[in-house]
N, C-alpha and C positions, 0 to 999 in steps of 0.2 A: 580093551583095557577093563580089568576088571573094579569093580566100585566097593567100595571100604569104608565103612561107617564103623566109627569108635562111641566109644560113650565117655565123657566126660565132666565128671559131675552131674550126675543123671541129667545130661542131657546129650542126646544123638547128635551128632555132628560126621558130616560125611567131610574124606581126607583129598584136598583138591590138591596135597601138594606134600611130598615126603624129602628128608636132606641125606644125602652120603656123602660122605669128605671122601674124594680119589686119593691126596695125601695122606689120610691117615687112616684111610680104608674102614671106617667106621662111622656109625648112625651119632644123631645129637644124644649124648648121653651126658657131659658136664656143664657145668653152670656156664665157661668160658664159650665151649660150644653153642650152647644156647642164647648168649647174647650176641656170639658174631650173624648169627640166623635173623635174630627179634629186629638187629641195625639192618641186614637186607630187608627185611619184610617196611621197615619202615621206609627206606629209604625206596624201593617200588611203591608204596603206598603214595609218597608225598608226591611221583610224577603223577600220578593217576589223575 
């Protein structure tokens, strides 16, 4: 696998983790998309 560092508000941040919808065959591009991501990430966060 290859390793992916973005920059993000000047700060380097490596990519442990990218989304594609198989339905709708596309990357998080909308605000809607991006909130059903932000409730996974949370909701993996709070078993941790």
């Amino acid at each position: 696998m290859k390793r992916q560092v973005v920059e993000v508000n000047g700060i380097l941040c490596e990519v442990v983790a990218t989304y594609f919808d198989e339905v709708t065959k596309k990357k998080i591009t909308s605000e809607e998309d991006k909130k059903i991501v932000s409730d996974i990430f949370r909701e993996v966060l709070n078993t941790i």
